[in-house]
N, C-alpha and C positions, 0 to 999 in steps of 0.2 A: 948281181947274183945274191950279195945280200939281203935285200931286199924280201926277195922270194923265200930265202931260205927262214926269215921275221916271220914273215906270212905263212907260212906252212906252219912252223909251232906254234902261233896264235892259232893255228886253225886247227891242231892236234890240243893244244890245250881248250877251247870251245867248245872241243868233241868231247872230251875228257869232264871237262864240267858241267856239262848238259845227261853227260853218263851219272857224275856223282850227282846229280836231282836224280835220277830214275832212279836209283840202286839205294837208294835214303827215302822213297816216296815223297820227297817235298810238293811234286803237285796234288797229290792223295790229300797231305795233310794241309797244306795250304788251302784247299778246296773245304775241306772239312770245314778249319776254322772260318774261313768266311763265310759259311753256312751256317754255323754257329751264331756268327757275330749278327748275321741276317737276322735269323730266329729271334735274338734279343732285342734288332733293332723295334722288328715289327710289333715283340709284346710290350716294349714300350711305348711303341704308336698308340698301342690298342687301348694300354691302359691308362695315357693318356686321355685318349678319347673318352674311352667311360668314365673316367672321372670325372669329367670336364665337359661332358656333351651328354653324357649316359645314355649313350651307343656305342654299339659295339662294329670294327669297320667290317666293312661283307670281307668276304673273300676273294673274289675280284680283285680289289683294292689289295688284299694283300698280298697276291700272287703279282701284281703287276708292282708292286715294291719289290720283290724279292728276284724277277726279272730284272729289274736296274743293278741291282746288288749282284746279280750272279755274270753279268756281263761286266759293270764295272772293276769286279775282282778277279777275273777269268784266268786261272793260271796262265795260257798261254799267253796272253798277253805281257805278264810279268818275266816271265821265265827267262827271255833273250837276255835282258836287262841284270839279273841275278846271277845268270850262269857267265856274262863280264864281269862282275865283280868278284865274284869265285876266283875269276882268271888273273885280276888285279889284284886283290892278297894274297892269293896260295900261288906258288910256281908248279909247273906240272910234275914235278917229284912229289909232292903234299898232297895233290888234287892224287893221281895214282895210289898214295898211299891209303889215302881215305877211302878210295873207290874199293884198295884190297878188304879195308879195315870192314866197311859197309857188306860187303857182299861174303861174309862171312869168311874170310878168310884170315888164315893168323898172322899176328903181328910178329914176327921176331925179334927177340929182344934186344938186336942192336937197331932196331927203328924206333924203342920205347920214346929215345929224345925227340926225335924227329915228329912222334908223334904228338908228343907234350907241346912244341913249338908250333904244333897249326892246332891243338885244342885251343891256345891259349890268342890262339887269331880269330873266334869264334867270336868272341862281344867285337870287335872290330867289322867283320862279316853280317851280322845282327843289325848292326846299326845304319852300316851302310847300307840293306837289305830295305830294313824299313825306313831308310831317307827317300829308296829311289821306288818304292811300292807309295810312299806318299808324294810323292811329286809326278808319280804317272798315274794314280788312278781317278777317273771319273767320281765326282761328290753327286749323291744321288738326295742328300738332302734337300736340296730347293724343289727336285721334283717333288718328291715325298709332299713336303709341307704342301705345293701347289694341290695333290691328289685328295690331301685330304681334306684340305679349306674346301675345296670344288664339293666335293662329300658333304661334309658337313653345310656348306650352302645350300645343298637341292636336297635337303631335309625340310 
């Protein structure tokens, strides 16, 4: 019976941290910045190229870069993986607390500590965050460099 009873609060804490991503929009702003980051790849593609070839890549090509890039980074993808480690440093008193903290509701000042002890879990969260965004995500560089060599060939 223990067992089971492991298994339900991992599955209440799951719930609970897949709630704190919604209620913080981390797939909102994760989306964003890898859109971002897309943007930059591609003006570096570009001005690369012009520099370098003095062309400029169509559009096409840049859309079909930016396709690898939005699948390779695709929140859902990441999110399973993120809302376990949530689960693995915060206990589900910290993950609740945060979710009151997030969803605009007040701290009471005997949770101040409580609060200060999972702020201070945040570079820990962070890092493991981006260990496991970099060890699951698809590199779309090789494509890329392949798109554009082919480009740049059948000029």
């Amino acid at each position: 019976m223990l067992c089971c009873g492991i298994t339900a609060a991992y599955g209440d804490s799951i719930y609970d941290a897949n709630r704190l991503l919604r209620v913080t929009d981390t797939g909102d702003r994760f989306e964003s910045m890898a859109l971002q980051q897309t943007r930059d790849i591609i003006r570096t593609y570009s001005s690369i190229v012009s520099m370098s070839a003095e062309v400029a890549l169509p559009l096409n090509l840049k859309r079909t870069i930016a396709a690898c890039y939005a699948e390779a980074y695709a929140w859902d993808k990441f999110r399973p993986g993120i809302a376990q480690i949530l689960v693995q440093v915060l206990n589900q008193k910290e993950l609740l607390l945060l979710i009151d903290f997030y969803s605009s509701r007040s701290l009471p000042p005997k949770e101040i500590p409580a609060f200060k002890n999972v702020i201070a879990k945040a570079d820990q969260i962070q890092r493991l965050s981006a260990d496991y965004i970099y060890a699951h995500a698809n590199s779309c560089v090789d494509r890329d460099a392949e798109l554009i060599f082919s480009y740049l060939g059948s000029l």
